[in-house]
N, C-alpha and C positions, 0 to 999 in steps of 0.2 A: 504494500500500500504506500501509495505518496507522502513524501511531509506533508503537517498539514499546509492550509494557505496562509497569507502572512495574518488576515484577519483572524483567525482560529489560532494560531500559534502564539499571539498574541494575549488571546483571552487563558490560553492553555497553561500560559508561563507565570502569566497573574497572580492565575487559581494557585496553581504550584507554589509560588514566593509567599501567597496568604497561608497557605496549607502550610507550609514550611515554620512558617512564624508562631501558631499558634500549637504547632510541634513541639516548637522549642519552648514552651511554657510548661506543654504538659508533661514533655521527658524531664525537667528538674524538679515539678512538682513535686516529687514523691519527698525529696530533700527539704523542700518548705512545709511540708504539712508533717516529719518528722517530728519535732517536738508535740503536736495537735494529738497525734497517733499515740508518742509514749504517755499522754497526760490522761486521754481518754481509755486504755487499754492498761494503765501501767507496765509499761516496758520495759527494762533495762537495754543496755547498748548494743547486747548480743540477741535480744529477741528481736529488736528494730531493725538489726542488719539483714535478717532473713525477708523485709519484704524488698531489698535490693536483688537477692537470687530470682526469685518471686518474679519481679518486672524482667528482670535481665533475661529470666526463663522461657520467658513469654517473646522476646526479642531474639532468643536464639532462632526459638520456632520459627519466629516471622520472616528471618531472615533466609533459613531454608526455603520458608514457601515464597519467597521474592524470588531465589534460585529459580521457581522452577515456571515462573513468569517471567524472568528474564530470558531461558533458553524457549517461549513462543513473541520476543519482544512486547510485552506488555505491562510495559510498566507503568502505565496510566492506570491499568486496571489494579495492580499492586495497590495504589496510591488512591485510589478508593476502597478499596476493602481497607487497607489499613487507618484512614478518617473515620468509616464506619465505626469498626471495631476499637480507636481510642476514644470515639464518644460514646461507647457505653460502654467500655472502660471506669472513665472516670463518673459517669451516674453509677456504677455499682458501688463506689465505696462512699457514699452514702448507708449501705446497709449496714446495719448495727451486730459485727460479728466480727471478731480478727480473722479465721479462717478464711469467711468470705472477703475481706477486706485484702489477703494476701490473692487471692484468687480477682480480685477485683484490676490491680497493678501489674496481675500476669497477663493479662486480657489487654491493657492498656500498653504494655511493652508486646504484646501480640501487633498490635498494631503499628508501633514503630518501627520494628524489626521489621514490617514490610514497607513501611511510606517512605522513612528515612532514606536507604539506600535506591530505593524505585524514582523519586524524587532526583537525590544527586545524578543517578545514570540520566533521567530524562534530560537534565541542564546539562548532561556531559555531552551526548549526544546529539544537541541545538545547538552545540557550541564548541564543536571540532577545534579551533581554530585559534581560540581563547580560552581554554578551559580551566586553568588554574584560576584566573580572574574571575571568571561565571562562576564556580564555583563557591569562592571567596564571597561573592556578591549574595549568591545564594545562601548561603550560612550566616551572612550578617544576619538575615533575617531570624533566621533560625536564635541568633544572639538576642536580636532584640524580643522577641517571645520569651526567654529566660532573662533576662533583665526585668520583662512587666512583670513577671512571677513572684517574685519578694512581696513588692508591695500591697502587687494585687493579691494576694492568700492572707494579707497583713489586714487590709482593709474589707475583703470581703468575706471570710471568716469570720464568725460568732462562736468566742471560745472553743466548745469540739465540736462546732456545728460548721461542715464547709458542703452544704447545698448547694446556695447561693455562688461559692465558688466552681463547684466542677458543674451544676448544671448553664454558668457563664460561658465554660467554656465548650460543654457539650453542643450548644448550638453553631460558633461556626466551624467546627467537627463536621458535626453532621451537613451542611450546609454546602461546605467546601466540596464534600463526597459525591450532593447529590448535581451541582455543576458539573463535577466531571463527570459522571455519569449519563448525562444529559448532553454533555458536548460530543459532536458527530466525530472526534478522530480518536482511535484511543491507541493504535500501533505509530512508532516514531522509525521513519525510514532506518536500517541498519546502513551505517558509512560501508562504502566498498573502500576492500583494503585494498594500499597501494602493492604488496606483496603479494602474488598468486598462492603460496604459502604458507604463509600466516596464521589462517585461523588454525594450523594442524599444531602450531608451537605450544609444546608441552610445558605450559605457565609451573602447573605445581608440581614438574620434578625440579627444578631449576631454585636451588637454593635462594637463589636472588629474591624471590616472590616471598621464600617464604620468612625472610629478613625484613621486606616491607610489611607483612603481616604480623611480623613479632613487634615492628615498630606501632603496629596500627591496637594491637594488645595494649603492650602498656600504656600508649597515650590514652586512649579511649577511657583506658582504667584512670589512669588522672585525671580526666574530667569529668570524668564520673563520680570520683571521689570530691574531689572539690564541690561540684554542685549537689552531691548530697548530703553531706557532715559539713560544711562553711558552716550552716545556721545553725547547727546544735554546738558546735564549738563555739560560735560564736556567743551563745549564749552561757556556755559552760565558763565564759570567760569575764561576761559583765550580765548584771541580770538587768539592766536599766533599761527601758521601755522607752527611752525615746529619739531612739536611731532606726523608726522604719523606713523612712524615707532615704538615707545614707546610709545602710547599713553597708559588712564588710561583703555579704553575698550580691549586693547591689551594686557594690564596687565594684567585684571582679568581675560580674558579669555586663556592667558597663562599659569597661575597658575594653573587656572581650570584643563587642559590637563595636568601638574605636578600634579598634585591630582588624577586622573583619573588613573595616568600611578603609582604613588605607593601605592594606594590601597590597592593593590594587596599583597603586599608587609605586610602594615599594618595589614593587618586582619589574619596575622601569629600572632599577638601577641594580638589584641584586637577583641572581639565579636559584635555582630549587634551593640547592644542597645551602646556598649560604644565609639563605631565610630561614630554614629549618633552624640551623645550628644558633643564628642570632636569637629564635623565639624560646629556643630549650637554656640558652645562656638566662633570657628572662625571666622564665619561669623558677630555673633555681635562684636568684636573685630572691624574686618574690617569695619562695617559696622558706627560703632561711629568714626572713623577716617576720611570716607568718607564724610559723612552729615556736618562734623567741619572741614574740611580741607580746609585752605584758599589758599591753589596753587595747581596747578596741579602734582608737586610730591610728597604731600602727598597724594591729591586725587586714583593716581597712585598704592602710595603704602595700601590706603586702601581696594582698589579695589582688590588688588594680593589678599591680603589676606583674602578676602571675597572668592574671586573665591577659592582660595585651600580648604576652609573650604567648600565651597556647591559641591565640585564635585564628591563626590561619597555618596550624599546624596541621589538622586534622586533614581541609580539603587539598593541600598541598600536598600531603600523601598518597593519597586520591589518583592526584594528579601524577606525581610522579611514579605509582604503579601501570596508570594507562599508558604513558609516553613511553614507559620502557619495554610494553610488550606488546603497543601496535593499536589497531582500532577495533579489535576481536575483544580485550580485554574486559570492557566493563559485563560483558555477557558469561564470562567467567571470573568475576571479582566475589563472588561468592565465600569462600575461605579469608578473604579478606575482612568484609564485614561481622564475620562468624568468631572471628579471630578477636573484633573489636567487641563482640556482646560480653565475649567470654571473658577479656580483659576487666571492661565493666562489673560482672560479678565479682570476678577475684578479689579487687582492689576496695572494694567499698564495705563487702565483706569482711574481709582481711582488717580492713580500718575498724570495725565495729570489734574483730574479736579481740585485738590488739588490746583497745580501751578497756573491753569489760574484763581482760585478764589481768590487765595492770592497773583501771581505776583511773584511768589517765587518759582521756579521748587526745589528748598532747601528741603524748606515744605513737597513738594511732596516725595522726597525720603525717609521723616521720615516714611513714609506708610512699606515703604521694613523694615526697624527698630522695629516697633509692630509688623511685620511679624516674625523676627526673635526672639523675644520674647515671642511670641504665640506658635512659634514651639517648644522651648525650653521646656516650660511646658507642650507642649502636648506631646513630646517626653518621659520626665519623667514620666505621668500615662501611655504609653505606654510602658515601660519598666519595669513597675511593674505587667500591667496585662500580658505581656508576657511571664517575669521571673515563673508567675504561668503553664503559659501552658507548658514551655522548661525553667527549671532550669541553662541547656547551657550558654543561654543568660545573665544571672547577671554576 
């Protein structure tokens, strides 16, 4: 089937950058309504961990079945099933049950696992030619939906009552879905490779892939972690009521969407490998300021500076998995984003057991710290074995 026409493509990419947006609210979500959940439930740090596996779970699935709508190219359709399914996601945990309420976040990461990555391939593929930037462009949005997050769960929550919040957001959920579904193109032409060969390239025997996907692990898992312990740490840290407007999760996730939004901007003058390396330098920065900050405006400003450094870390990965293995690639990026759900549980997990074994959610966030450390070096053999394939890159 044809691209669509430019009128339709137009409306198509909209829907997608709104969908995108209010994605990105409801994937941190789970991190803001954290304290709502242990207060209503009484939790401690190790029971609250498990509704990260929970979503994560639900996101692995989703991710498999995006797999197997990417190999009929339809990633429109992904990207409505997974609208559907995160708007009644978040109306089920309204129901008054932790069981159901863990089963509520799986449903809700069912849904991400499919849009999330159905999403980025549709922008990748509209946009051959620029891709790191559309990308970039596209996840701002995604930033600014976790940015209105804070406040909005701050302000629209009634103590453990968050109706009024996820049924906010259920509408343009569903909304979003029922456009696309309604709009007459739902296949996105597949690029003809320039190689006669190509699509036979064995991505996942090829060590290289599967270094980008170890990278796509742990980052995913650091901002996973960050966007879902920042507010309970942050409160384990000052109990004072009156930073919802400036909070340090509002921080970072402000910055992030300033990083997102010049990007763009930067990669006029600096290549993959030396954006990657500058934004992992950032993030440990922010990252040592955070874990030793004794108030919350430093905490604040360790967090900005975390977020500007990891926000065009992620589609920049993206990017540099496609460019290295042709125009076949995002049809088989599948281990990739599997790679990133998994990370995600690990790490946020991981952060919760840490705390409740030590009493110390402090501790815990050292976890996001050897993550950023890990990246750093894994980043550097990846920037040498890719310098070999694309000279470009150094």
């Amino acid at each position: 089937m044809p691209n669509p026409p430019a009128e339709n493509s137009l409306l198509l990419k909209l829907t997608l950058h709104v969908l995108f947006l209010v994605s990105g609210t409801v994937t941190v979500l789970i991190g803001q309504v954290l304290p709502i959940l242990a207060r209503h439930y009484a939790l401690n740090d190790l029971d609250l961990s498990f509704y990260f596996p929970a979503q994560f779970a639900g996101s692995l699935l989703g991710t498999y079945l995006f797999s197997l709508f990417a190999k009929q190219n339809q990633f429109v359709t992904a990207s409505i099933a997974g609208a559907f399914l995160m708007g009644i996601g978040v109306l089920m945990m309204n129901l008054d049950s932790f069981s159901l309420s863990l089963a509520a976040f799986a449903l809700n990461g069912l849904g991400i696992g499919l849009t999330l990555p159905a999403i980025n391939m549709t922008v990748l593929e509209l946009n051959p030619r620029n891709a790191a930037a559309a990308l970039s462009f596209l996840n701002f949005f995604w930033g600014v939906g976790a940015i209105l997050c804070k406040p909005f769960v701050d302000y629209s929550s009634q103590g453990n009552d968050i109706r009024v919040t996820t049924v906010t957001l259920a509408i343009p959920l569903l909304v979003s879905g029922a456009v696309l579904y309604f709009q007459p193109f739902r296949h996105i032409e597949q690029r003809s490779s320039e190689e006669p060969d190509e699509a036979v390239i064995p991505i996942w025997t090829m060590p290289l892939a599967w270094a980008i996907a170890l990278f796509n692990f742990i980052h995913v898992g650091f901002e996973s972690g960050m966007g879902g312990w920042l507010t309970s740490y942050t409160d384990r840290l000052s109990q004072s009521t009156t930073i919802h407007w400036f909070s340090p999760t509002l921080a970072y996730f402000l910055f992030f969407v300033v990083g997102r939004g010049v990007a763009p901007i930067m990669f006029r003058f600096l290549n993959v490998n030396k954006m990657l390396m500058l934004g992992l330098l950032l993030i440990l920065s922010g990252m040592i300021v955070t874990v030793t900050a004794g108030s919350v405006t430093l905490l604040g400003l360790g967090a900005a500076i975390a977020g500007f450094g990891t926000s065009w870390i992620f589609p920049t990965n993206v990017s540099r998995f496609s460019k290295t293995f042709g125009s076949t690639a995002p049809r088989r990026a599948t281990p990739l984003f599997i790679c990133g759900t998994l990370g995600a549980a690990t790490s946020t997990w991981l952060i919760g057991f840490v705390s409740n074994q030590t009493g110390e959610l402090r501790l815990g966030m050292y976890v996001l710290v050897i993550s950023v450390c890990l990246l750093i070096v894994l980043q550097a053999v990846l920037a040498f074995r890719t310098m070999r394939i694309d000279p470009s890159t150094a």
